[in-house]
C-alpha angles and dihedrals in degrees: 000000000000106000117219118227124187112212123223121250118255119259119257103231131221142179130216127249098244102104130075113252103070079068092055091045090054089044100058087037085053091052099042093054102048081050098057088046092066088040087051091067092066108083104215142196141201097179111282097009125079124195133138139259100269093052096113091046104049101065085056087070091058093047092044075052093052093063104042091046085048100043100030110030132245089287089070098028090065087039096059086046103046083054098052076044101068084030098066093037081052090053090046096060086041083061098052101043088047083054094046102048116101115263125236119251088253103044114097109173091081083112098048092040091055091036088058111029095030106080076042099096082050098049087044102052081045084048091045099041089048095037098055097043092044098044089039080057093045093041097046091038092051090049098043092053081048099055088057095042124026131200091348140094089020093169096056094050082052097049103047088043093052097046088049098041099049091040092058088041091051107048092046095042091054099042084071107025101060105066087056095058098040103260099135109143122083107239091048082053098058085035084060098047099042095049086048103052092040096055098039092049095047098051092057095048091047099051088042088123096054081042088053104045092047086063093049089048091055090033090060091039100052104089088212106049113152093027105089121064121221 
């Protein structure tokens, strides 16, 4: 009689946040993203396509994202974002007190500055709003797969939290972000999300590899990987 034996799924490993590179990897999350919020508050266009001018930074915060939820769980993951977070609410009324202070005689930039940092607070609670919904769904989503899976089908786990993270960014992030740079009419709105989703998401599942080596790179560098849980 052949005997029938289940085998236990793998273990999804972790590693703790002692180290410092899950500092490193919050810090440069936490300046991508207040970049991108300035960028955001240029509206842009490449002929038929509309999209804004942070359009190429954004997507390296999900992919900076990626590799904290998959090396350091779900518990790091929301903490990191819940930091660049506050970070990014802190520079936006940064923005707004710099704009409303009172210029010198000789300053003459008070115009520029409030041209260009002034639809920011609104791009940024657009950029917050999107960003923690949509990194909260990736992270949860990557460490979820992982849980069922382990160690295995990575590029899978990058690629359907991606899909469902940036899906979730993008359509809150537009919904109020459009009106501030001029995008009114129905049809320039969906233009703008879909473009949006399509790109961002594309450019995480097409640099994947990179995405992936990186993660084997930190994986292979924390002294402690596979002794923390999610």
């Amino acid at each position: 009689m052949t005997e029938s034996v289940s085998r236990a799924p793998e273990r999804a490993h972790f590693a703790p946040t002692g180290t410092g590179l899950y500092a490193i990897f919050v810090a440069v999350m936490a300046v991508v993203l207040l970049l991108s919020n300035i960028g955001a508050s240029k509206g842009v266009t490449f002929g038929p396509i509309i999209t804004d001018g942070g359009f190429f930074l954004f997507p390296l915060a999900y992919i900076v994202g990626d590799v904290v939820s998959e090396v350091y769980g779900l518990k790091a993951s929301r903490r990191a974002i819940l930091t660049t977070f506050a970070l990014s609410a802190f520079a936006a009324i940064c923005y707004w007190i710099i704009i409303a202070l009172p210029g010198a005689e000789w300053y003459d930039g008070q115009e520029a500055l409030a041209r260009t940092l002034g639809p920011v607070p609104m791009i940024v609670l657009a950029s917050l709003l999107g960003f923690l919904a949509g990194q909260l769904t990736n992270a949860w989503s990557m460490v979820r797969l992982k849980r069922r899976s382990g160690e295995r089908l990575l590029f899978g786990r990058i690629a359907l939290s991606t899909l469902a993270g940036e899906f979730v960014d993008t359509l809150v992030f537009c919904s109020i972000a459009a009106g501030v740079i001029g995008i009114t009419g129905l049809p320039d709105f969906l233009n703008y999300v879909l473009v949006g989703f399509l790109f961002k998401s594309a450019v995480e599942i097409i640099l994947s590899p990179v995405t992936m080596w990186v993660m084997g790179l930190v994986k292979r560098a924390e002294p402690h990987y596979g002794e923390a849980t999610a």
